[in-house]
C-alpha positions in Angstrom: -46.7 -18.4 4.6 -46.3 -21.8 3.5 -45.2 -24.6 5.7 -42.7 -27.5 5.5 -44.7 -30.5 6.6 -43.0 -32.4 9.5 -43.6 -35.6 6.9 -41.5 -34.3 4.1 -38.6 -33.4 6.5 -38.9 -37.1 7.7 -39.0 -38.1 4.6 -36.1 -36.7 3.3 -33.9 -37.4 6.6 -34.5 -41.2 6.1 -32.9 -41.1 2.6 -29.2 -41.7 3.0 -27.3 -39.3 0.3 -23.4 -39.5 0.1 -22.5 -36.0 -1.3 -19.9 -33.0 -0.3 -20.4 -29.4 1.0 -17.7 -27.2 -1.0 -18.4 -23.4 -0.9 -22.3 -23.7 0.1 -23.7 -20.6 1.6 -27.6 -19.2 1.4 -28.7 -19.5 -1.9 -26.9 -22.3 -3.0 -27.4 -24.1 0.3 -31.3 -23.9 -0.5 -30.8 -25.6 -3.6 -28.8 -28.1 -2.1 -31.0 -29.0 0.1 -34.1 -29.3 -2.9 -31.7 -31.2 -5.2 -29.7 -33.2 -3.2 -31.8 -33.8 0.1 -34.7 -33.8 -2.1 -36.6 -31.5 0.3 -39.1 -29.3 -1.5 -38.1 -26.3 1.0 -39.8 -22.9 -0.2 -38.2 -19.4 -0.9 -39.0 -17.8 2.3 -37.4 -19.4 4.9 -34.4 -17.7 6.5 -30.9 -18.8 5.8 -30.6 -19.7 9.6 -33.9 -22.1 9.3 -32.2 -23.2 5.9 -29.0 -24.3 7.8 -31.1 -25.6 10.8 -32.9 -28.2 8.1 -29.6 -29.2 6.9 -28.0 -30.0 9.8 -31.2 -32.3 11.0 -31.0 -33.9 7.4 -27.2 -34.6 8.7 -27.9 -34.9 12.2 -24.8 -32.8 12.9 -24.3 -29.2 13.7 -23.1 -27.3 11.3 -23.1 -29.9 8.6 -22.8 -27.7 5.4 -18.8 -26.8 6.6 -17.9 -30.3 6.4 
């Protein structure tokens, strides 16, 4: 199974992207996070590690309601 290097995670939480959350859930919320985050995160991670990575991009829990 493929790994998300710690740098690429770092790389995308240090680039500040103003954007909203309407209606995100699993799939979508993967996307979001490639397109918008600009995180190349890979098919096979679970929607609960999806939604972990999101909220460190935020550095907020549960960043994807807001």
């Amino acid at each position: 199974m493929q790994e998300l290097p710690e740098t690429d995670i770092e790389r995308a939480e240090a680039g500040p992207v103003a954007h909203r959350h309407d209606g995100l859930d699993g799939t979508v919320l993967l996307e979001h996070v490639r397109a918008v985050h600009r995180l190349g995160a890979p098919d096979h991670l679970s929607r609960s590690t999806i939604e972990g990575l999101h909220d460190r991009l935020h550095d907020e829990a549960d960043a994807a309601a807001r």
